[in-house]
matplotlib code that plots the C-alpha trace (Angstrom):
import matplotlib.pyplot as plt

x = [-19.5, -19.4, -15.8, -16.0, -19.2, -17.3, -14.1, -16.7, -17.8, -14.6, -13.5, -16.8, -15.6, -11.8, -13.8, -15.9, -13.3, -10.9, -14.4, -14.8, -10.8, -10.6, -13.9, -12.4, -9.3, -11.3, -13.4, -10.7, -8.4, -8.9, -9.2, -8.5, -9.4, -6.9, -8.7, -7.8, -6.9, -3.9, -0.8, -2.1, 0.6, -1.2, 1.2, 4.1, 1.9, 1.7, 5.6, 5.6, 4.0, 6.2, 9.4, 7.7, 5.6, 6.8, 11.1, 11.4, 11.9, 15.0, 17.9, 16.4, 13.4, 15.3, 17.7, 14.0, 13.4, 16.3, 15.0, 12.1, 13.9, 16.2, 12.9, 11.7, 14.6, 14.0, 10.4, 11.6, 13.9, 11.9, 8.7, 10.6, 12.4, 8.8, 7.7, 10.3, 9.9, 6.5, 7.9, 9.7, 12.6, 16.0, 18.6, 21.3, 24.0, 23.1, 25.7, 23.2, 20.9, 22.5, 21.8, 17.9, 17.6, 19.7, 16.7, 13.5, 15.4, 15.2, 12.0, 9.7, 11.8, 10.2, 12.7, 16.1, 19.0, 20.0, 23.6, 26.5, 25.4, 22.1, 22.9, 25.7, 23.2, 20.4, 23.2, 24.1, 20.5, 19.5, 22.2, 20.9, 19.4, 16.9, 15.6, 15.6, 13.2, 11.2, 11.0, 9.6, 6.4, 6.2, 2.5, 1.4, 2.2, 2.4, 5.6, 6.0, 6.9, 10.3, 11.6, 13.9, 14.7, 16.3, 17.6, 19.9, 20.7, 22.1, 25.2, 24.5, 21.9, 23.9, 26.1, 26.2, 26.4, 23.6, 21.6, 18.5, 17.8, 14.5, 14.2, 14.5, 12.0, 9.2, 9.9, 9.8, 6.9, 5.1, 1.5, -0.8, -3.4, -5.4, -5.5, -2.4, -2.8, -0.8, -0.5, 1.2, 1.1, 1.3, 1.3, -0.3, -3.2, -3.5, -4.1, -5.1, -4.6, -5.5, -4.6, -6.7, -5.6, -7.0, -6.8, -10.4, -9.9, -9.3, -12.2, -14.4, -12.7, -12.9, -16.5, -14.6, -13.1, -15.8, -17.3, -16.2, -14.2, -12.9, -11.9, -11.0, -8.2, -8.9, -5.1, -5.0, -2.3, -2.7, 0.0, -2.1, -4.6, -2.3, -1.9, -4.0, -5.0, -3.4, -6.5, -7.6, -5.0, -8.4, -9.6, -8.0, -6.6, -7.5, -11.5, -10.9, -10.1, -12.6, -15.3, -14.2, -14.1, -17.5, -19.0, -17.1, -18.6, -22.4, -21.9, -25.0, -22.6, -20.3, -22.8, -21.5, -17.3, -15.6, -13.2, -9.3, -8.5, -4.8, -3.9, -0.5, 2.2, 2.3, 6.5, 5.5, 2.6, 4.9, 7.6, 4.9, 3.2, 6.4, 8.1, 4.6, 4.4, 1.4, -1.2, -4.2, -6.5, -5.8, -7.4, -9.6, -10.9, -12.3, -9.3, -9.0, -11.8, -10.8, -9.6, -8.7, -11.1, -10.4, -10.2, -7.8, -7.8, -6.2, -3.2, 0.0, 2.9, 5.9, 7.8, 5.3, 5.0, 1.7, 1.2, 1.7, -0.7, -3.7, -3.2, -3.1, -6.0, -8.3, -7.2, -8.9, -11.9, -12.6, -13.0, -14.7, -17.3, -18.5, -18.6, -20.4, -22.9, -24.1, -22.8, -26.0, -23.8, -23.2, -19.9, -16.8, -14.2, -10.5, -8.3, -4.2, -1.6, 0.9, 4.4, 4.2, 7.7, 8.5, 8.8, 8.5, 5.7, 3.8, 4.6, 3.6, 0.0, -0.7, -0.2, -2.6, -4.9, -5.0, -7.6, -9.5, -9.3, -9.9, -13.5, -14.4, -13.5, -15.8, -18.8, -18.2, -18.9, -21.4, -19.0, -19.0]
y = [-1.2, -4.8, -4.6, -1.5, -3.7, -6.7, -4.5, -3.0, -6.4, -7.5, -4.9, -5.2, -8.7, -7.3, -5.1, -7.8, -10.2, -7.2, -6.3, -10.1, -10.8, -7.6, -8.6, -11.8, -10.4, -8.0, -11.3, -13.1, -10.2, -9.9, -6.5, -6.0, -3.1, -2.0, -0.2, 0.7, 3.8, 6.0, 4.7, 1.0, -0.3, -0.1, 1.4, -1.0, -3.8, -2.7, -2.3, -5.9, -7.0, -5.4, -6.8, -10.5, -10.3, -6.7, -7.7, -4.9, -1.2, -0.3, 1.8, 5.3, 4.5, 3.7, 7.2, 9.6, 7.8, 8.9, 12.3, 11.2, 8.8, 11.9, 14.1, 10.9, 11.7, 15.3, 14.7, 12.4, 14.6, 17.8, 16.0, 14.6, 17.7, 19.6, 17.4, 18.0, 21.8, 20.9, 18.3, 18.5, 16.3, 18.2, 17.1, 14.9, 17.1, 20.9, 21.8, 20.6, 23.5, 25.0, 22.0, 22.3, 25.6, 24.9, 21.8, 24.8, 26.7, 24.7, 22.6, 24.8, 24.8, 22.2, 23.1, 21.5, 20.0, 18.0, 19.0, 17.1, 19.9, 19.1, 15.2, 16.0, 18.1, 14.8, 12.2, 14.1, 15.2, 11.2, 9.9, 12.6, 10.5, 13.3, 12.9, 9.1, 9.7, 11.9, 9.2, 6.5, 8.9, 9.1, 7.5, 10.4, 13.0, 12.1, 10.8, 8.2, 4.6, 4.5, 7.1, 5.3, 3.1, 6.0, 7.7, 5.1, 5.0, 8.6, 7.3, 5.2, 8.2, 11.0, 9.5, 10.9, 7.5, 6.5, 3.5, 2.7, -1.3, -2.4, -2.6, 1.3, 1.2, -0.7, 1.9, 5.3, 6.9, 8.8, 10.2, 8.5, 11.6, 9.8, 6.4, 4.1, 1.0, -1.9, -4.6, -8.3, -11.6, -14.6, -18.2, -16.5, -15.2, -11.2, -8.8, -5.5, -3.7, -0.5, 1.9, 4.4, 7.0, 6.4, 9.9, 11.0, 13.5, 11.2, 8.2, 10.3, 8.6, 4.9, 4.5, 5.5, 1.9, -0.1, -1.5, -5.2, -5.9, -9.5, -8.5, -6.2, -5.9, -4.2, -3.4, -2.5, -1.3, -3.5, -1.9, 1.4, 0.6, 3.6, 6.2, 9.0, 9.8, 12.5, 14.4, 15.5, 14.3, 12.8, 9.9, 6.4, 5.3, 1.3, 2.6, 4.5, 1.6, -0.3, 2.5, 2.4, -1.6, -1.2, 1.2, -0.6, -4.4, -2.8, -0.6, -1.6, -1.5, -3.9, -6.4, -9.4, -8.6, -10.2, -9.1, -10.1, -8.7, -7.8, -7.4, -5.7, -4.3, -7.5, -6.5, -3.1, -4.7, -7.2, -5.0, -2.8, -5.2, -6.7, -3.6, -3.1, 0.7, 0.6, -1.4, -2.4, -2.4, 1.4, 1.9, -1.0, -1.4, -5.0, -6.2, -7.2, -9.6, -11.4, -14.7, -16.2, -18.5, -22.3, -23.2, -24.1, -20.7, -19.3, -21.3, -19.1, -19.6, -21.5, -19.8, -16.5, -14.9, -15.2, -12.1, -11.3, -14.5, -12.9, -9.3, -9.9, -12.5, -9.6, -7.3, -10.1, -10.8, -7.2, -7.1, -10.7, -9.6, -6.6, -9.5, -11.9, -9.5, -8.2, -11.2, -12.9, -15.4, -13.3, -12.2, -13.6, -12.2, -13.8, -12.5, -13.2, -11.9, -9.8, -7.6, -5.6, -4.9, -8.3, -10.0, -13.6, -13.3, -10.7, -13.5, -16.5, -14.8, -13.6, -17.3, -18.4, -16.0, -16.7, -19.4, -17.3, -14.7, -17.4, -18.5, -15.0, -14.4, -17.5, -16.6, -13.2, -14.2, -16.8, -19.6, -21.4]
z = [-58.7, -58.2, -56.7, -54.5, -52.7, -52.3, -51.8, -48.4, -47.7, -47.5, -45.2, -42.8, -42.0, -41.0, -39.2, -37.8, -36.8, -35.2, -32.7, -31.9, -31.0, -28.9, -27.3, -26.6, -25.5, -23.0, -21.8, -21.1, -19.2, -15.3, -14.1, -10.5, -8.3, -5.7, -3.1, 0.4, 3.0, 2.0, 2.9, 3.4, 0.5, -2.6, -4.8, -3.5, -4.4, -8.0, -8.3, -6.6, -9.7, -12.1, -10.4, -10.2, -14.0, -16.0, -15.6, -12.9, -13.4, -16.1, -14.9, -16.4, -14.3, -11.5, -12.0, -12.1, -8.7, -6.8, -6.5, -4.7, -2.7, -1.6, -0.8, 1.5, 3.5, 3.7, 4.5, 7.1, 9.4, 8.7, 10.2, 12.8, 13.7, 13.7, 15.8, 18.0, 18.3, 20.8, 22.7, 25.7, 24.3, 24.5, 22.2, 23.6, 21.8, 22.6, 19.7, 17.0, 17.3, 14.6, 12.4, 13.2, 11.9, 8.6, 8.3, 9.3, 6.6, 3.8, 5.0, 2.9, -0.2, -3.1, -5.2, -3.7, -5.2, -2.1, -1.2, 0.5, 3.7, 4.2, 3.8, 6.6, 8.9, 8.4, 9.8, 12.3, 13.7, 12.8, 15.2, 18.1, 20.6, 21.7, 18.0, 18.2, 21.3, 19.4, 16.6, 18.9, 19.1, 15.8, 15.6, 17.1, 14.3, 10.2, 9.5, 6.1, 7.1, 5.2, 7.1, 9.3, 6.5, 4.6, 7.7, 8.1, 4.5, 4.3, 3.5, 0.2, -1.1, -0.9, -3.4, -7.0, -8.1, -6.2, -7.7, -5.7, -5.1, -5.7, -2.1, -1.9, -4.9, -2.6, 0.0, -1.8, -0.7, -3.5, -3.1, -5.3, -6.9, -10.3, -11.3, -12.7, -14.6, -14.7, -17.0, -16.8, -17.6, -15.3, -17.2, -20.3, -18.3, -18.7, -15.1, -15.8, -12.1, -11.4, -8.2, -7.1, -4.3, -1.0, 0.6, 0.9, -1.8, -4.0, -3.5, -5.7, -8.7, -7.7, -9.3, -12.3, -12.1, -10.8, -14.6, -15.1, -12.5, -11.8, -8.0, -5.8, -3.8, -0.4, 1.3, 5.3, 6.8, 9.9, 11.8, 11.9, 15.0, 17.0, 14.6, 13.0, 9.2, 7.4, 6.1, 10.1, 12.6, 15.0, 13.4, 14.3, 10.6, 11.4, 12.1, 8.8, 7.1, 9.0, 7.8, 4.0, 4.2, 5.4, 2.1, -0.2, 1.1, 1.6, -2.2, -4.6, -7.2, -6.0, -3.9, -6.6, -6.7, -4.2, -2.1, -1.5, 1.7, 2.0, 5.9, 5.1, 7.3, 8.9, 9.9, 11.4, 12.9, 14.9, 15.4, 17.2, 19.3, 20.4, 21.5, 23.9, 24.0, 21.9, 22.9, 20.9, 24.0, 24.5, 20.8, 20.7, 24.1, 22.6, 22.1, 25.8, 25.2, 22.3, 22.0, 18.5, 16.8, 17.4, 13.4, 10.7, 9.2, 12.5, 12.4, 13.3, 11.3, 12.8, 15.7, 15.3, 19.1, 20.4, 20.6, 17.6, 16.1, 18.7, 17.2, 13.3, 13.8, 15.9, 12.9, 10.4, 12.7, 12.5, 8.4, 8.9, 11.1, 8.7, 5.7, 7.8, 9.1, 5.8, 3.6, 1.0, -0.5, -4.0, -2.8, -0.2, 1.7, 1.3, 3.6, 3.1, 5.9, 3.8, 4.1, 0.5, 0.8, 0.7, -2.9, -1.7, 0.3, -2.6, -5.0, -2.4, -1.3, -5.5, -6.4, -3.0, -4.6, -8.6, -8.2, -6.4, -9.3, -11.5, -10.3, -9.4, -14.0, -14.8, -12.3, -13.9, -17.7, -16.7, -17.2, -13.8]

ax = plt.figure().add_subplot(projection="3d")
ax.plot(x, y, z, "-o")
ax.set_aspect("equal")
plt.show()
């Protein structure tokens, strides 16, 4: 008898030392909440991390990918060709007609092996300038944002020994529906990240995530002040973002987590202002009034148009002044410029931010 209690004893302090490590383990991890509007760059943040911290995606990985990079292309020119069907925009070449009803014919199919013809029918259409036209509208109706960037990659991902770049990884658009985990390690310190859909559908979930988080990570797709949301084709998807910002910030369950503020699209976003057929003004009618800040955390960055510095800073102030307005002092708003596709500046703005995450862990556990 005396054995078998010493025998239990014995394993009650296995069991007692196992419950303390993983509680230590779980202390010491930083979980951080990425939450934002759909198709603001989440996901492509989360595959930044596993390129810069999980050594990348392996080549089976890469090889179940290309079959959603080659449905990105048929999304693409089916949307844009839909589009085209209610707008007055002829095609340049009369004699692709043909080639826009081989693309309404197989537009409904989800099951589709991709063949050499329809790659050959995509080109062609792609290089129509009446389809280009219709492209430059393209903020008026849903189209993804790698779509050109595949269109004009036809030729590399028709190829049966097609290997997508992890460049063509960041782009693939997938639809995000649940919540994915990630987990790395940066100089020995463990990130537990977690994406959660942003399509309205799917918010319902994010409470889900909300226990013990370090920080969340709010991502905007900045270059969005012109276009619509998916889910009803009326509502401006900045305002959206603005709006969801807004609940998230003023949430009773969230009133001491701070907030990393991810202004991303910063490329499309100058590429947009620059090429002046959008303008902010005509979406955000205060925009004419706005002047940016005189302060060191307005700087531009060397040889940036000013254009471009006085709308990505009026982005900002916009998230700033709903943090400022309801702000008590238990929780802060850090906003970074970013370009998710971009792997230098991902890695650049996650090192800018890991002190951050830092004191946001210790003020967490009571440390600090």
């Amino acid at each position: 008898m005396g054995c078998l209690g010493s025998s239990k004893t014995e394993d009650q302090r296995i069991d007692e030392k196992a419950q303390r490590e993983e509680r230590q383990a779980y202390k010491a991890t930083h979980r951080l909440l990425l939450l934002g509007a759909g198709e603001s760059g989440k996901s492509t943040i989360v595959k930044q991390m596993r390129i810069l911290h999980v050594n990348g995606f392996n080549a089976e990985e890469k090889k179940q990918k290309i079959q959603d990079i080659r449905k990105n292309v048929k999304d693409a020119i089916v949307v844009s060709l839909l589009n085209h069907f209610n707008t007055p925009v002829p095609l340049a070449n009369p004699e692709d007609q043909f080639r826009i009803e081989y693309i309404k014919s197989i537009a409904p199919l989800s099951d589709f092996d991709y063949p050499q013809e329809f790659f050959d029918h995509a080109k062609k259409l792609w290089d129509d300038e009446g389809v280009k036209a219709c492209f430059e509208r393209s903020n008026e109706y849903q189209l993804i944002d790698c779509a050109q960037y595949f269109l004009d990659r036809i030729d590399s991902v028709r190829q049966s020994d097609y290997t997508p770049t992890d460049q063509d990884l960041l782009r693939c658009r997938v639809l995000t529906s649940g919540i994915f985990e990630t987990r790395f390690q940066v100089d020995k310190v463990n990130f537990h990240m977690f994406d959660v859909g942003g399509q309205r559908d799917e918010r319902r979930k994010w409470i889900q995530c909300f226990n013990d988080v370090t920080a969340i990570i709010f991502v905007v797709a900045s270059s969005s002040y012109n276009m619509v949301i998916r889910e009803d084709n009326n509502t401006n998807r900045l305002r959206e973002a603005l709006d969801l910002f807004r609940s998230i910030w003023n949430n009773r369950w969230l009133r001491t987590i701070s907030v990393i503020l991810f202004l991303n699209k910063q490329d499309m976003l100058a590429e947009k202002v620059l090429a002046g057929k959008s303008k902010i003004e005509d979406y955000f009618p205060e925009y004419a009034r706005y002047t940016i800040p005189n302060e060191g955390a307005s700087t531009p960055e060397p040889g940036e148009d000013p254009r471009v510095t006085r709308a990505k800073f009026f982005i900002r102030d916009e998230f700033l002044r709903i943090s400022t307005a309801s702000g008590d002092g238990r929780h802060y708003c850090y906003p970074h410029f970013t370009c998710a596709v971009d792997t230098e500046n991902i890695r650049r703005v996650f090192n800018d931010c890991r002190d951050i995450i830092q004191r946001m862990h210790l003020r967490q556990y009571e440390l600090l």
